[in-house]
MARDRENRO-571999 format. One line per 2 residues: number of its first residue (from 1); for each residue x, y, z of N, C-alpha, C, O. Coordinates in pm, whole numbers, plus 50000, padded with zeros to 5 digits. Atoms other than C-alpha are relative to their C-alpha. Example, Ala and Ser with C-alpha at 12.3 -4.5 7.8 and 13.67 -1.06 7.14 Angstrom:
2
1) 50089:49881:50000:51230:49550:50780:50090:50120:50000:50194:50118:50066 | 49918:49881:49994:51367:49894:50714:49923:50109:50073:49974:50220:50090
//
This chain:
141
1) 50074:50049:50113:27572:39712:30658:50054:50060:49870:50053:49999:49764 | 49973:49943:50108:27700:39956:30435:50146:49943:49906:50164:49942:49784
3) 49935:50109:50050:28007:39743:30412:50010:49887:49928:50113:49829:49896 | 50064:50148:50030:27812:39447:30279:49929:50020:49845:49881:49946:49759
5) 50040:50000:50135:27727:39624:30009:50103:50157:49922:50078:50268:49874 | 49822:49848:50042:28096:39869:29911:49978:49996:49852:50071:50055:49797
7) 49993:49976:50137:28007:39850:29554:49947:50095:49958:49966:50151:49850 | 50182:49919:50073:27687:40058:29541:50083:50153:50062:50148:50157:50167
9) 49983:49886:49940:27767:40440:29571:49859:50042:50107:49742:50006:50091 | 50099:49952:49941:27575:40606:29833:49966:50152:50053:50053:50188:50133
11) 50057:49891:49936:27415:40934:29936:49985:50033:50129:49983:49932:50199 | 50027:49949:49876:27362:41121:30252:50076:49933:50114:50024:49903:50221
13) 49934:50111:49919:27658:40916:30407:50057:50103:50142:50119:50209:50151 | 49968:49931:49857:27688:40996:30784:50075:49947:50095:50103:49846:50029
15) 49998:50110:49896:27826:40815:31089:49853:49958:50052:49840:49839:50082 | 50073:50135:49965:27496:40722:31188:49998:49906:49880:50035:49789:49886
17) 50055:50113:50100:27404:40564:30880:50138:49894:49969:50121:49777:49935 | 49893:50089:50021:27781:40429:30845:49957:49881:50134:49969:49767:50089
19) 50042:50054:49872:27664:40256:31213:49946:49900:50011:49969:49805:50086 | 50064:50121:50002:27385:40069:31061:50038:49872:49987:50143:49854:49926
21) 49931:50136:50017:27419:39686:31083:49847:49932:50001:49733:49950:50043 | 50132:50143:50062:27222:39376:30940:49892:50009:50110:49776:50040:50082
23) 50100:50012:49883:27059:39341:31308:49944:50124:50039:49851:50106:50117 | 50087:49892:50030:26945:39726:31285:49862:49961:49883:49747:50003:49899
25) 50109:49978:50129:26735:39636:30943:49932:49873:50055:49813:49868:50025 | 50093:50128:49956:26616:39285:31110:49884:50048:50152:49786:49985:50191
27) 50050:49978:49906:26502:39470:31406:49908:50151:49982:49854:50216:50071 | 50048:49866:50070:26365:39779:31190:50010:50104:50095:49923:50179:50139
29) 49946:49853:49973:26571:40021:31342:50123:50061:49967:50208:50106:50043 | 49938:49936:50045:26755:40141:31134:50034:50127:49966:50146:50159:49927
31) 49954:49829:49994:26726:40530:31123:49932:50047:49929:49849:50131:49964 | 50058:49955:50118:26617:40573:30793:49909:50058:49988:49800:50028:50037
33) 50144:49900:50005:26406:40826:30707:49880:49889:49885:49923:49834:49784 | 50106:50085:50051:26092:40622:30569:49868:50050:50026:49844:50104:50134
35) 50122:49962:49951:25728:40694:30534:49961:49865:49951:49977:49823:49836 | 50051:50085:50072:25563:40385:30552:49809:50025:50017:49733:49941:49968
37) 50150:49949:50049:25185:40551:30575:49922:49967:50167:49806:49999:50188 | 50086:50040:49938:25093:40423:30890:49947:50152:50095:49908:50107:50203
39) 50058:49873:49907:24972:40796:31079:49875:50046:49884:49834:50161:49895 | 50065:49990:50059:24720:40761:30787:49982:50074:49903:49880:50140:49883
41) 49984:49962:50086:24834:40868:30522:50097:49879:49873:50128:49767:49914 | 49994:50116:50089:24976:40675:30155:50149:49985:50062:50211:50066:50132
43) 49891:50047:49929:25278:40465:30235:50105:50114:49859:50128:50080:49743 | 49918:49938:50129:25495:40739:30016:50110:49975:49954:50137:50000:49836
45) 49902:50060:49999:25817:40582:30083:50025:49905:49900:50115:49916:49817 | 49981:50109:50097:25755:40251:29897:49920:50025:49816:49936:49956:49716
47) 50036:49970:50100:25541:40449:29636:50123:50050:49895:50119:50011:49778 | 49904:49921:50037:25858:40656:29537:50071:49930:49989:50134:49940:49884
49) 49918:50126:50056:26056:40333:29574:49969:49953:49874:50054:49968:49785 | 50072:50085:50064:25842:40142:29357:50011:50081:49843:50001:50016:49739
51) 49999:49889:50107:25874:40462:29094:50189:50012:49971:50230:50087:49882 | 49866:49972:50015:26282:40430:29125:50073:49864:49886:50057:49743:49876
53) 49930:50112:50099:26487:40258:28859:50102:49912:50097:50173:49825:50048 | 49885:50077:49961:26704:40116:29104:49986:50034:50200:50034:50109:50285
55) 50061:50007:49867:26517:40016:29423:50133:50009:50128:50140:50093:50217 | 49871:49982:49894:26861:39949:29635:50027:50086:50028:50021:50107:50149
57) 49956:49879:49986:26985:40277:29577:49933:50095:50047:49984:50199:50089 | 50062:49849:49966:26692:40489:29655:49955:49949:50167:49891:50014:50250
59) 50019:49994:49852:26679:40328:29981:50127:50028:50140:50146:50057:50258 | 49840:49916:49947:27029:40400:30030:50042:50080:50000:50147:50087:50065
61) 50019:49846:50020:27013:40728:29955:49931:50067:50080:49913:50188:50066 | 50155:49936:49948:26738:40785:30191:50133:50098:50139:50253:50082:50163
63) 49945:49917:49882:26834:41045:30494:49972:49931:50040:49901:49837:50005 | 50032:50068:49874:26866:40954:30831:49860:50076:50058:49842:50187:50008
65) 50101:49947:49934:26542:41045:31037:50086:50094:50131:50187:50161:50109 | 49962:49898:49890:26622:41230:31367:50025:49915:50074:50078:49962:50175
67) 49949:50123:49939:26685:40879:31509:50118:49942:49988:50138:49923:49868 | 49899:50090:50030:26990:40695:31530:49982:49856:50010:49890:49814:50081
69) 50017:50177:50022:27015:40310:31469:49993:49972:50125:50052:50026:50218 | 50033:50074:49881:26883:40098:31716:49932:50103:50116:49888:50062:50223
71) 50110:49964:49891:26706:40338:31911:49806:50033:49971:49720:50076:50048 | 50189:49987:50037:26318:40355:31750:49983:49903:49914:50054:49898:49814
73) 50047:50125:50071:26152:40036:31617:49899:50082:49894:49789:50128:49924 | 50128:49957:50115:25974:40166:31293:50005:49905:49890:50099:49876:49816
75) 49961:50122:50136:25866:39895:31053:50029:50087:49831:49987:50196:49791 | 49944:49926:50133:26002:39996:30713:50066:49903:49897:50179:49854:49906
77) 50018:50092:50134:25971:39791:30389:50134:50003:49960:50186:49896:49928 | 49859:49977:50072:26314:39925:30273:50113:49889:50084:50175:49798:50028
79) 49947:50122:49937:26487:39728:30571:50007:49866:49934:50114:49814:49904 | 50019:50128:50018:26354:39411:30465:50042:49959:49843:50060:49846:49797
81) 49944:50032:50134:26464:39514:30084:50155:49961:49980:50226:49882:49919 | 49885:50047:49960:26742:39550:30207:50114:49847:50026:50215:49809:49967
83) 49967:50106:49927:26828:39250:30395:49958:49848:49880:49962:49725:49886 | 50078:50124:50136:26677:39066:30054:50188:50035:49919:50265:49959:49859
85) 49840:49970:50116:27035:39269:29894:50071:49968:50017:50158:49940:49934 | 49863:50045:49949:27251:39169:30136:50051:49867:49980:50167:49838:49952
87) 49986:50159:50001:27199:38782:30134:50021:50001:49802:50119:49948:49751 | 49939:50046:50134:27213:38779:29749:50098:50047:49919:50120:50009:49804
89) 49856:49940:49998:27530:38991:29748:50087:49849:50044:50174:49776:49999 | 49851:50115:49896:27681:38736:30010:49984:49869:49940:50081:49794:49954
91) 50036:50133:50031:27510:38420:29841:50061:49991:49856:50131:49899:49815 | 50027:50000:50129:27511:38509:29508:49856:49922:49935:49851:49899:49814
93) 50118:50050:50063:27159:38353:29453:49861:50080:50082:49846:50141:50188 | 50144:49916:49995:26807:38484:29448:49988:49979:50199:50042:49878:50243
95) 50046:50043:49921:26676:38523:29836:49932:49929:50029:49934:49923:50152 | 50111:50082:50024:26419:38294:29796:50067:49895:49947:50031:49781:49976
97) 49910:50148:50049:26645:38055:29639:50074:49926:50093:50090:49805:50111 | 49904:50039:49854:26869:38075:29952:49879:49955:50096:49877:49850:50159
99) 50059:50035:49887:26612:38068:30162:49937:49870:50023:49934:49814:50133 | 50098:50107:50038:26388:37775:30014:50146:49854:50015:50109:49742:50050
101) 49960:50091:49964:26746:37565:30031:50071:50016:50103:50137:49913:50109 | 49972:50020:49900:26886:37655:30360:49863:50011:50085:49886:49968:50198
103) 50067:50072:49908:26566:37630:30526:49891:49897:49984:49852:49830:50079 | 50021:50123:50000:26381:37388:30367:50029:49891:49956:49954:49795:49937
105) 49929:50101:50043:26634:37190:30255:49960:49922:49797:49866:49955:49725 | 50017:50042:50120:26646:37007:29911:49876:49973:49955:49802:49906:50028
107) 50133:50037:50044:26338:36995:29681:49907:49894:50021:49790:49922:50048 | 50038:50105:49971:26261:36608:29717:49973:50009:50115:49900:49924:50166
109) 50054:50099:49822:26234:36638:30093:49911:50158:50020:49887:50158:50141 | 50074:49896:49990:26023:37006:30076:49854:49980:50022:49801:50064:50094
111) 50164:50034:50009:25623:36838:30034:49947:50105:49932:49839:50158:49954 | 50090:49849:50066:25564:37124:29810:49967:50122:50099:49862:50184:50113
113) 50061:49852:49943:25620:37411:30047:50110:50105:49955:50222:50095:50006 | 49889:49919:50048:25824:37673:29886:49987:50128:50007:49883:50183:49971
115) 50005:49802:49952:25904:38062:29986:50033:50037:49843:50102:49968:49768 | 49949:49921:50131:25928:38299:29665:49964:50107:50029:49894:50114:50129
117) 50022:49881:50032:25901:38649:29592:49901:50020:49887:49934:49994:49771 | 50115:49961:50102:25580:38749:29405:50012:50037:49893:49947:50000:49795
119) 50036:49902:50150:25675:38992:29155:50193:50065:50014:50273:50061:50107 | 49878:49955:50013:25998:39146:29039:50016:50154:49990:49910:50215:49980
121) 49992:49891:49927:26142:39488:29104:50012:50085:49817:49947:50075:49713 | 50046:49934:50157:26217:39711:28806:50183:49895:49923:50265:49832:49991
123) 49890:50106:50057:26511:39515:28565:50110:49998:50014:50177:49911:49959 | 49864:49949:50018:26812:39657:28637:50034:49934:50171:50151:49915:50204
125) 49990:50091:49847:26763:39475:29040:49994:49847:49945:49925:49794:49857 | 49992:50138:50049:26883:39127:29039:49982:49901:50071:50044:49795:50063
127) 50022:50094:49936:26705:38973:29292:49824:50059:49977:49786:50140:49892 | 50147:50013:49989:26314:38960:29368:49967:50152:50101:50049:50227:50154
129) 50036:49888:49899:26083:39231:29572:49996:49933:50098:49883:49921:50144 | 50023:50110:49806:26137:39002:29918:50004:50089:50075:49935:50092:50177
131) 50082:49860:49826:26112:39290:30144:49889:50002:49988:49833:49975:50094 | 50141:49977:49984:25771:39342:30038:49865:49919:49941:49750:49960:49929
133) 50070:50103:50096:25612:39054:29858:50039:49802:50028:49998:49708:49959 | 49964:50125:50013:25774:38729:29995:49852:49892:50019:49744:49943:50046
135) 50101:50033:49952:25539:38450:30047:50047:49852:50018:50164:49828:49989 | 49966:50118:49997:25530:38067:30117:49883:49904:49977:49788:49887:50054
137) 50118:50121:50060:25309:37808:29952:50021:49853:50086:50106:49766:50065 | 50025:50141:49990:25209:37521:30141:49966:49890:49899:49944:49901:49778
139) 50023:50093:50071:25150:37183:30063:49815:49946:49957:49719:49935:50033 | 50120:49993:50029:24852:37119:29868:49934:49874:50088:49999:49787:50147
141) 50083:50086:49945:24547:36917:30005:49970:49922:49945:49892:49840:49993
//
């Protein structure tokens, strides 16, 4: 994965984390050290994201946990931000843009159901928050 995105400098670079691949972050096991809150406590991970000028990077930066890729399923928001960076690296268009025309095909034939991203990340990211905010509007009644 880290290939997919050779532009971005990165932190805490290891062989595991060199290891990770697209189907690690689709299968949220990717390694990454992450707190996403669930042992009941605040999700601190995406708080501290959410506080970073430059959401990509601080999830790329993150340590590895004590796990290596592909062996512990932990859901983790950053994955899915991820996997929002990669496609609009490889596309060049918003995820939600890709997504709304490779899977529901051209606007005229859609019935008004369209995927987007809620809210935007901080300005200096040039796609949407789709790891943690995507959504899809049906067709009205």
């Amino acid at each position: 994965m880290l290939d997919l995105l050779a532009d971005r400098e990165v932190a805490n670079v290891d062989e595991r984390k060199k290891s990770i691949t697209v189907q690690h972050l689709l299968d949220m096991t990717s390694g990454l050290q992450w707190d996403e809150g669930f042992e009941g406590g605040r999700e601190q991970s995406i708080i501290a994201m959410r506080r970073s000028p430059d959401w990509v990077k601080f999830i790329l930066d993150r340590p590895m946990s004590s796990h290596a890729p592909g062996e512990l399923f932990y859901y983790n928001s950053g994955n899915s931000h991820l996997l929002s960076a990669v496609v609009t690296k490889l596309t060049g268009a918003a995820t939600a843009t890709y997504a709304n025309a490779k899977l529901l095909g051209p606007p005229w034939r859609r019935s008004a159901i369209s995927i987007c991203g809620r809210a935007r990340g901080p300005a200096n990211n040039s796609f949407r928050r789709n790891g943690s905010t995507p959504s899809i509007t049906p067709p009205s009644a």
